[in-house]
PAVEX-62469 format. One record per residue (C-alpha): residue in one letter; x, y, z. Coordinates in Angstrom, 1 decimal. Each point is the difference from the previous one (the first is absolute). Layout:
BEGIN
<zapa r="a" east="X" north="Y" up="Z"/>
...
//
This chain:
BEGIN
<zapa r="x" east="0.0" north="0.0" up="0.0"/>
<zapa r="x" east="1.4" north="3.6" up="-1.0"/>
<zapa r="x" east="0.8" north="2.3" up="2.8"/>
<zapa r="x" east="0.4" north="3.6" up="0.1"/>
<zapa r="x" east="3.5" north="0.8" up="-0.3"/>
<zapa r="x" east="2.8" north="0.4" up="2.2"/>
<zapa r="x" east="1.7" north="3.8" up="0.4"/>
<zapa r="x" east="1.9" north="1.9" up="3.3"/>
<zapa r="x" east="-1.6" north="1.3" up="2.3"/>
<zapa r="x" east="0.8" north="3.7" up="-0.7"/>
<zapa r="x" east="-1.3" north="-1.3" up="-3.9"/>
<zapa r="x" east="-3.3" north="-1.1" up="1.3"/>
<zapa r="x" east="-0.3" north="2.7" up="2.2"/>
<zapa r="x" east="0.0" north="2.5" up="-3.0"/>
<zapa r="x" east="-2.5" north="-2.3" up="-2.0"/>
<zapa r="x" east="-2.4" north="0.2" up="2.9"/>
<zapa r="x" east="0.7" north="3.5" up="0.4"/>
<zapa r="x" east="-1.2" north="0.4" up="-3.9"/>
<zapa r="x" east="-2.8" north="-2.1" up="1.0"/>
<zapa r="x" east="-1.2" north="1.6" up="3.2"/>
<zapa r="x" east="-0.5" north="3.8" up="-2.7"/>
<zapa r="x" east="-2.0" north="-2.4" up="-2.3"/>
<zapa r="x" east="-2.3" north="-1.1" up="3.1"/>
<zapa r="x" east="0.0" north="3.4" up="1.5"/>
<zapa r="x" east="-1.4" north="1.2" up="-3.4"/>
<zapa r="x" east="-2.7" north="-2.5" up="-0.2"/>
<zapa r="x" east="-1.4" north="0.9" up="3.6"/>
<zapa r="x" east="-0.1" north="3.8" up="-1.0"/>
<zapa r="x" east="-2.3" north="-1.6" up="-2.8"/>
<zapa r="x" east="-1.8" north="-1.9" up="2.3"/>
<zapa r="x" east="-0.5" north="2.9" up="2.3"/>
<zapa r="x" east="-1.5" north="1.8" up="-2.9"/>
<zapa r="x" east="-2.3" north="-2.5" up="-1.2"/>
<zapa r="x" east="-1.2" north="-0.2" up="3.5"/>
<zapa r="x" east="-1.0" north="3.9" up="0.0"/>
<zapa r="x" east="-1.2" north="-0.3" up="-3.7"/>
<zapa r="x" east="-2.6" north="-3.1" up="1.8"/>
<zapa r="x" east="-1.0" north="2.6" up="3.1"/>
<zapa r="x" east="-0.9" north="2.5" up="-2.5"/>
<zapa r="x" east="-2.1" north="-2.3" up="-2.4"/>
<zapa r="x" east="-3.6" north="1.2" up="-0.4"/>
<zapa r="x" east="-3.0" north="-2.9" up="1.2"/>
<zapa r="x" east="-3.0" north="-1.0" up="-1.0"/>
<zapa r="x" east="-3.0" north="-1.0" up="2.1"/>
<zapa r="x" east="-0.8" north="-2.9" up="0.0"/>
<zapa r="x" east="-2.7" north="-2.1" up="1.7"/>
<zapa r="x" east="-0.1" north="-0.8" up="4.3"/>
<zapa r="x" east="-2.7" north="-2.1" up="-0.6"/>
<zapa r="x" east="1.4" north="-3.6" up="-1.4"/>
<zapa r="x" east="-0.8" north="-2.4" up="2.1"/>
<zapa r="x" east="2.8" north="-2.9" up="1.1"/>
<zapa r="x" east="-0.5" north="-3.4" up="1.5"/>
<zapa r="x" east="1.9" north="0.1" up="3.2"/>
<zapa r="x" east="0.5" north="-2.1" up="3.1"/>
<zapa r="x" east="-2.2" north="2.2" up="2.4"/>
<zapa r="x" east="-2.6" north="0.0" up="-2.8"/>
<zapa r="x" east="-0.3" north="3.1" up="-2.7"/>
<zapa r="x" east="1.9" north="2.8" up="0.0"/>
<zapa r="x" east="-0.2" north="2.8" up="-2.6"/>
<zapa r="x" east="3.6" north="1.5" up="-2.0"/>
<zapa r="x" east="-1.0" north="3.0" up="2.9"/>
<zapa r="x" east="0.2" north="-2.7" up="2.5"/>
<zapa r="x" east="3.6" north="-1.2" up="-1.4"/>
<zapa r="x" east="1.1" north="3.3" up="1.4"/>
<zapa r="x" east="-0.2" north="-0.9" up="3.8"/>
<zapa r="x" east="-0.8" north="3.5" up="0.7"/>
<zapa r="x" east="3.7" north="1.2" up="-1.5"/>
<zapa r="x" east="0.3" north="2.2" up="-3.0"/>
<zapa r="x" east="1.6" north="-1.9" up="-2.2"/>
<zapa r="x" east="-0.1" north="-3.5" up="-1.4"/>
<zapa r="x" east="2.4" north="-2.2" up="-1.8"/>
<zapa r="x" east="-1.9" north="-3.5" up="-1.8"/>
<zapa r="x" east="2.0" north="-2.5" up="-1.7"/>
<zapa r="x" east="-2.0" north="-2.1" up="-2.4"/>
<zapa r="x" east="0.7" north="-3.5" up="0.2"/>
<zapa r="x" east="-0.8" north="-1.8" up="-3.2"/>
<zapa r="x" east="-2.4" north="-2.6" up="0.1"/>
<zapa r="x" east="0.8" north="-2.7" up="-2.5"/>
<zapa r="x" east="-2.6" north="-2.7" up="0.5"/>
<zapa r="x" east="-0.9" north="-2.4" up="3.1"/>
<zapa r="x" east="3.1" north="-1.8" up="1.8"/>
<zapa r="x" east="2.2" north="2.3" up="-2.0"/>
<zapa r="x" east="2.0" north="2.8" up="0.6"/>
<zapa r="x" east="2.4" north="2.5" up="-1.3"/>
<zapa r="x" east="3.5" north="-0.5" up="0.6"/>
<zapa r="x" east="1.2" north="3.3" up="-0.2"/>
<zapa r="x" east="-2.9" north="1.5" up="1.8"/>
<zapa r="x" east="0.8" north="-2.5" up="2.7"/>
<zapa r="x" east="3.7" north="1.4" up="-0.2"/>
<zapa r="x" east="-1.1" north="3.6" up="0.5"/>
<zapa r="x" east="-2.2" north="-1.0" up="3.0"/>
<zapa r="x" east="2.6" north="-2.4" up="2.0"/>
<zapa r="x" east="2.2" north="3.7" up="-0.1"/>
<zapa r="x" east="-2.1" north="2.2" up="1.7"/>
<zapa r="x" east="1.3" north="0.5" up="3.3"/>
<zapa r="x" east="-3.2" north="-0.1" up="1.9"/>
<zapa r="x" east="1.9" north="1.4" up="2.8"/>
<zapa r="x" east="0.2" north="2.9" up="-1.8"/>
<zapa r="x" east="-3.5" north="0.6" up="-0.3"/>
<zapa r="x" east="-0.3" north="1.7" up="3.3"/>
<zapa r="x" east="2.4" north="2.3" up="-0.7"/>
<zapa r="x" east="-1.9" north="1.1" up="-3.1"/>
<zapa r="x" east="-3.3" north="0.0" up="2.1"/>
<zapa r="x" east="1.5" north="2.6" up="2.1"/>
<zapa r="x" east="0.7" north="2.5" up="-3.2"/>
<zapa r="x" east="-3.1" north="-0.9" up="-0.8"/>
<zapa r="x" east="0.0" north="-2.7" up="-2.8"/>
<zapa r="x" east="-1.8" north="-3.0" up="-0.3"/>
<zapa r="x" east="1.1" north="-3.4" up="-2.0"/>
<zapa r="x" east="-2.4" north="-2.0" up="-1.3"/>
<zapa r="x" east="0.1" north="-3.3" up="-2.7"/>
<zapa r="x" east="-2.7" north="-0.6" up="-1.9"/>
<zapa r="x" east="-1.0" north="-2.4" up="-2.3"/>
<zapa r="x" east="-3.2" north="-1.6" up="-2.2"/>
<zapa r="x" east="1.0" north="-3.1" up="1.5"/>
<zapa r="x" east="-2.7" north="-1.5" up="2.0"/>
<zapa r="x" east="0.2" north="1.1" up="4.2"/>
<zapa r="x" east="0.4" north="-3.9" up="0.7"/>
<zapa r="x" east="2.6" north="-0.4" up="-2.6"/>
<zapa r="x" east="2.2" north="2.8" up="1.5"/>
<zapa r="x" east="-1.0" north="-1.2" up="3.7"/>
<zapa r="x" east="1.7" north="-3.4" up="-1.3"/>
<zapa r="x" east="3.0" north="1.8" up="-1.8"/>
<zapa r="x" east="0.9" north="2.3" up="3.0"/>
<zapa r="x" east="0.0" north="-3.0" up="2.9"/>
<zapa r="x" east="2.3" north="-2.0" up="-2.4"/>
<zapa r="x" east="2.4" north="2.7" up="-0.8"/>
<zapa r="x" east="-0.5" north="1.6" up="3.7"/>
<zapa r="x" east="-1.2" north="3.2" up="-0.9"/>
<zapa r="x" east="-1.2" north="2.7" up="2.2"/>
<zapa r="x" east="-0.2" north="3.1" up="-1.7"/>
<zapa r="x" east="-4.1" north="1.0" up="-0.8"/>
<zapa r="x" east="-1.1" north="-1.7" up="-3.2"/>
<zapa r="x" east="-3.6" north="0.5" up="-1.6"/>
<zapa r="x" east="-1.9" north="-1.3" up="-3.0"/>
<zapa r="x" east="-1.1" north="2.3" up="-2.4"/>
<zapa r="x" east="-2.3" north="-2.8" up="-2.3"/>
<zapa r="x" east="-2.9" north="1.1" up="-1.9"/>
<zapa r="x" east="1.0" north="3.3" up="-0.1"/>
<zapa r="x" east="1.6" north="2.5" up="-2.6"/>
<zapa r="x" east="3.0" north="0.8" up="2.1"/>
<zapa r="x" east="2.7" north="-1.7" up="-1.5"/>
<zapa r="x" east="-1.6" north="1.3" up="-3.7"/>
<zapa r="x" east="-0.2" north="3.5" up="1.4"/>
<zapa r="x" east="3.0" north="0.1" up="1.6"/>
<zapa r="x" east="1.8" north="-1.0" up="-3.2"/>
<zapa r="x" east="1.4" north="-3.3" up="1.0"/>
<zapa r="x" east="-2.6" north="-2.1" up="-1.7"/>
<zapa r="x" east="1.4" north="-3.9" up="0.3"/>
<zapa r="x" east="3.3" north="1.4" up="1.5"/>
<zapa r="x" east="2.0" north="1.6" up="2.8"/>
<zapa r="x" east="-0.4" north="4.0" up="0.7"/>
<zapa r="x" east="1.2" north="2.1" up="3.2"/>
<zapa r="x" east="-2.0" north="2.5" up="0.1"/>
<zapa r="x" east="-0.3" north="3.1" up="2.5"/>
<zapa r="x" east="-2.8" north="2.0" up="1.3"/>
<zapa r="x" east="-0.7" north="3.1" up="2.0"/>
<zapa r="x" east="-2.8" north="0.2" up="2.3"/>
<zapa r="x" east="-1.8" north="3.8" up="0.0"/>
<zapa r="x" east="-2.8" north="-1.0" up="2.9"/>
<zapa r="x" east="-2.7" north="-2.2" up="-1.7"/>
<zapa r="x" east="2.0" north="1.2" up="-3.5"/>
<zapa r="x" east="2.6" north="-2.4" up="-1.5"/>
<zapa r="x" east="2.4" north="0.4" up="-2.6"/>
<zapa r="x" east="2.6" north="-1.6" up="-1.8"/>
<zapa r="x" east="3.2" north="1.1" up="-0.3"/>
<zapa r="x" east="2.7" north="-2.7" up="-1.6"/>
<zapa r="x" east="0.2" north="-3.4" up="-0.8"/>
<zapa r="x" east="2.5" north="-1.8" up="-2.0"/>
<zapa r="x" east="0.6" north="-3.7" up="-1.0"/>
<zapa r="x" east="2.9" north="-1.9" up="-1.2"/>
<zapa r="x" east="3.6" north="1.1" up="0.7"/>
<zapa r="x" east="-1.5" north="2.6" up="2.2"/>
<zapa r="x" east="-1.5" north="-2.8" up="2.5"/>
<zapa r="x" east="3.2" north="-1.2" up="-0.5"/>
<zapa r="x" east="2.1" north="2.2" up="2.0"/>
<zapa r="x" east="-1.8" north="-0.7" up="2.7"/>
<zapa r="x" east="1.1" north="-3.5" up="0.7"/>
<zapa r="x" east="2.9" north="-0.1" up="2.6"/>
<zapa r="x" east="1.5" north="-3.3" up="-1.5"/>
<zapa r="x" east="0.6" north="1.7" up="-3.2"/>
<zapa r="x" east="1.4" north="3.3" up="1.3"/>
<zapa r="x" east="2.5" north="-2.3" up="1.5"/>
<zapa r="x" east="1.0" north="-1.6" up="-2.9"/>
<zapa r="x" east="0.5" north="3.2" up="-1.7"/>
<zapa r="x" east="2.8" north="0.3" up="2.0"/>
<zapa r="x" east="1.6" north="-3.2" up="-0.2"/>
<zapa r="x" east="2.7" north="-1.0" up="-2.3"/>
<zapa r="x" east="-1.9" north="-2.6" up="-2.3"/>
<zapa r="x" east="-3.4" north="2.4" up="0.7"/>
<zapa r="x" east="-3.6" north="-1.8" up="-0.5"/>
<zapa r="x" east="1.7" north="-2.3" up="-2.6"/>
<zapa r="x" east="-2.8" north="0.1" up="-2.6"/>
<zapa r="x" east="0.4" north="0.0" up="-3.5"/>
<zapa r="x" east="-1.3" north="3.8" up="-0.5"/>
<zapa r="x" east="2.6" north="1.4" up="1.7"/>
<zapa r="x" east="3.5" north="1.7" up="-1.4"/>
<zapa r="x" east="2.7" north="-2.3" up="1.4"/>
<zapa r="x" east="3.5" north="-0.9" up="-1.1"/>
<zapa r="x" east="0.1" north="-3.1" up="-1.8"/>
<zapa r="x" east="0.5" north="-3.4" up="1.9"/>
<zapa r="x" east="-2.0" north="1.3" up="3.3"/>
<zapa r="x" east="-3.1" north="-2.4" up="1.1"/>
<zapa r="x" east="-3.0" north="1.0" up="-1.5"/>
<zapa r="x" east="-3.3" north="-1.6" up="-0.8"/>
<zapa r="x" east="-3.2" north="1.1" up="-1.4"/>
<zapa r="x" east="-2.6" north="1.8" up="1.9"/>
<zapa r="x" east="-2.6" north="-2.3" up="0.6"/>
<zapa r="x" east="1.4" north="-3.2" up="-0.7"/>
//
């Protein structure tokens, strides 16, 4: 198996330093992406959805928990006795000892998926899951939402009774989320997928095979 090669300390040191301007550039990027998102207009949207939750019903207002704002994952829902991989992924990462901490700022996780309340009961006491999970079949969410068949994050802002919708995003922006991956972003041999830019020889595979 290649390996990254083998310099002098004061050598490496001055690649990293190159480095460490590259990275330093790319969270000044990040930092204005994340003001662009703050300043995005919203769009109401509908309180009134109803979910199937453990305690019974609860409306998207509901979801809120009395905070102002609300994140919702959408969990796809891929048939009975079946379930996404990558949505499975995403949810084994969030660090629900976290969401306490984002309670107090005043932001509220949810997942949510078409799946059928029993079949996510099921899912959640095999995989151990805690964090609040409700089921949004029969209803236009997921179509309204934009997420259709798939996987959406998607954030709302709570006016009183009023509630608006102010970013979502799918894809590799769910992605950088995970805390696995960020990880191996780091790491010499990264995620080790196919897609990625690596120097010939390294371990790589494909994606979802």
């Amino acid at each position: 198996m290649e390996k990254p090669e083998v310099v002098s300390a004061p050598d490496w040191q001055r690649a990293r330093d190159e480095l460490l301007t590259a990275e330093k550039e790319v969270t000044r990027a990040q930092d204005a992406l994340a003001a662009r998102r703050r300043r995005l207009p919203m769009v109401e949207f509908d309180g009134g959805y109803e979910f199937e939750a453990p305690e019974g019903k609860r409306t998207l207002l509901d979801l809120f928990d009395g905070r102002d704002q609300l994140v919702v994952y959408q969990f796809m829902d891929i048939g009975p006795d079946a379930f996404c991989g990558g949505c499975t992924a995403l949810t084994d990462n969030v660090p629900v000892t976290a969401l306490p901490a984002l309670a107090d700022l005043g932001v509220t996780w949810v997942t949510v998926s078409n799946m059928p309340l029993a079949q996510i009961r099921e899912y959640k006491e095999r995989r151990g899951w805690t964090l609040p999970f409700v089921s949004s079949r029969g209803s236009t969410f997921a179509d309204d939402c934009g997420a259709g068949g798939g996987f959406m994050l998607t954030v709302f802002l709570r006016d009183g009774d009023r509630v608006y919708r102010t970013y979502n995003t799918t894809q590799r922006g769910v992605d950088r989320l995970l805390f696995g991956n960020s990880v191996l972003d780091l790491t010499p041999y990264g995620r080790q997928q196919d897609w990625e830019d690596s120097p010939a020889g390294w371990p790589q595979h494909p994606t979802y095979g």
